[in-house]
N, C-alpha and C positions, 0 to 999 in steps of 0.2 A: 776665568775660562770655564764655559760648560762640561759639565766630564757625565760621559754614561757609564751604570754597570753592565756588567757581560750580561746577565739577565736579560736586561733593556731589551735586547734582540730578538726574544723569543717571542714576545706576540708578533713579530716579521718572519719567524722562521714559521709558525705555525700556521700563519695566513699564505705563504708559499708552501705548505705542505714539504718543508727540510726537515726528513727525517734522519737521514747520513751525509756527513761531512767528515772532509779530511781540514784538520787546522791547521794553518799555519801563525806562528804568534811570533813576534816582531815587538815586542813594547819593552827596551833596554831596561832591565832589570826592575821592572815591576808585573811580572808575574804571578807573583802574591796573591794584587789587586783583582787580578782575574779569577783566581782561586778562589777566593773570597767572594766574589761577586757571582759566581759561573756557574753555582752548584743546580741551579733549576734547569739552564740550558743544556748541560750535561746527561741532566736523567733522561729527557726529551729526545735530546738528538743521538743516535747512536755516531760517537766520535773516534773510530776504533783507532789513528793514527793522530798523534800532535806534532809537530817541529816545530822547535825553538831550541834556543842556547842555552846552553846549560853551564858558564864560565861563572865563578865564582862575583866576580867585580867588585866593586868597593865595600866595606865593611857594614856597613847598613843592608847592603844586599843578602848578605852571607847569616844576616840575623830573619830577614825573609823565605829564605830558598826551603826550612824547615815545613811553612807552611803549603810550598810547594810539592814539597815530597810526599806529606801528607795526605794532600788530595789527591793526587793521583796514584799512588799507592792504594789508596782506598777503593779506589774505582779501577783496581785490576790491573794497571798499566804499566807496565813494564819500563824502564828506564834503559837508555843506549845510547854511545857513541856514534859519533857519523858510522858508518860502515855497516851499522847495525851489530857495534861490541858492543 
């Protein structure tokens, strides 16, 4: 299977001129992978809002979500329950 980084995207966002986006991310407990791959798209595009899941899931995942917190924690972002708790 072909796979891209999140990177991958940004000569398409810069050639559409996407300077803000709201994300929505959907990829079952490999968020990580995006973390890891996303940091160029990130400084680029102002993303001031993300949605995604935040459940812990299987034990592999739970050794991930560290890297998760990481990056965005880094880049200012505030962590919250539905409802906005």
């Amino acid at each position: 299977v072909r796979t891209m980084r999140f990177d991958d995207i940004l000569p398409i966002l810069k050639e559409k001129n996407v300077r803000n986006a709201i994300m929505k991310v959907d990829i079952q407990w490999a968020e990580a992978f995006l973390c890891q791959t996303g940091s160029e798209t990130f400084d680029y595009v102002n993303i001031p809002v993300v949605l995604m899941e935040w459940d812990k899931g299987p034990p592999y995942n739970r050794e991930r979500m560290p890297i998760v917190v990481k990056f965005f924690q880094g880049r200012k972002y505030v962590p919250t329950a539905d409802l906005c708790r």
